[in-house]
C-alpha positions as CSV (number, residue, x, y, z in Angstrom):
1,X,-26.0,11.3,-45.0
2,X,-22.2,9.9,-44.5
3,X,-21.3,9.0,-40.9
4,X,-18.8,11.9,-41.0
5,X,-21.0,14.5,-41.3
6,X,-23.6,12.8,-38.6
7,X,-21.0,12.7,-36.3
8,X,-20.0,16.6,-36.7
9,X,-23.5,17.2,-36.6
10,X,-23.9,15.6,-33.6
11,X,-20.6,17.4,-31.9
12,X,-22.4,20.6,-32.9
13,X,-25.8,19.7,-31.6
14,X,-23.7,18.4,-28.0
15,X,-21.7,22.3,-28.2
16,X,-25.0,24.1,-28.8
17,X,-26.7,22.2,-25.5
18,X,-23.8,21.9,-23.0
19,X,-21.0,24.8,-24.4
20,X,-17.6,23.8,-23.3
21,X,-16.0,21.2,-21.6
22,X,-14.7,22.8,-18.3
23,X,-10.5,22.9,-17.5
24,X,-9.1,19.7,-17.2
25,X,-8.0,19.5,-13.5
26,X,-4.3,18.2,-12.7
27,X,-3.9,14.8,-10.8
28,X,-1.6,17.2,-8.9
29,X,-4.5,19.1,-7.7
30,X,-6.8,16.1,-7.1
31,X,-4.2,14.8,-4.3
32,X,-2.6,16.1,-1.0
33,X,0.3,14.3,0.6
34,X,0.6,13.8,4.5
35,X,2.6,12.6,6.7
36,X,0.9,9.6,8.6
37,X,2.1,9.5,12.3
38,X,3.4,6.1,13.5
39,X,0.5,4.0,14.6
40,X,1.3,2.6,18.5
41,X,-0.9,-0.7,17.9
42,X,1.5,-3.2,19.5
43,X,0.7,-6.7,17.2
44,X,-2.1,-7.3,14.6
45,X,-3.4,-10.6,15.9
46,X,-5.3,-10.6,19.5
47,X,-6.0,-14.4,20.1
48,X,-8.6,-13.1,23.0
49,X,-10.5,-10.5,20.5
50,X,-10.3,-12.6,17.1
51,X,-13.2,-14.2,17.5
52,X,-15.0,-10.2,16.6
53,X,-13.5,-10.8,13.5
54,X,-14.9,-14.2,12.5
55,X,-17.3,-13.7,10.1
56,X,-19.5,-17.1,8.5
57,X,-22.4,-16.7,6.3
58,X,-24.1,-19.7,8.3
59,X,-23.8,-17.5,11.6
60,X,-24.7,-14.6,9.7
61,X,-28.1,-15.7,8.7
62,X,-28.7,-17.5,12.1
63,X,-28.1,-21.4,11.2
């Protein structure tokens, strides 16, 4: 048997199981666009509430 003919056998036996592939759906659809309201956080960095943020393996696991 060529490869040609067990690769369109194959595409037959994958149609007779499963049918059709369904629509393809638009990366249009798949998205909706918002507006993002304007965030009121005053800085990034808080010297007093960093430390929440530390993270160490060695603390982690209790060393």
């Amino acid at each position: 048997m060529s490869e040609e003919s067990m690769s369109d056998a194959a595409a037959a036996a994958r149609h007779a199981r499963y049918g059709r592939l369904p629509e393809r759906i638009r990366f249009e659809d798949m998205t909706v666009e918002t507006e993002a309201a304007p965030s009121e956080v005053k800085s990034a960095y808080g010297p007093e509430g960093s430390w929440t943020y530390y993270s160490c393996l060695a603390l982690d696991l209790g060393l």
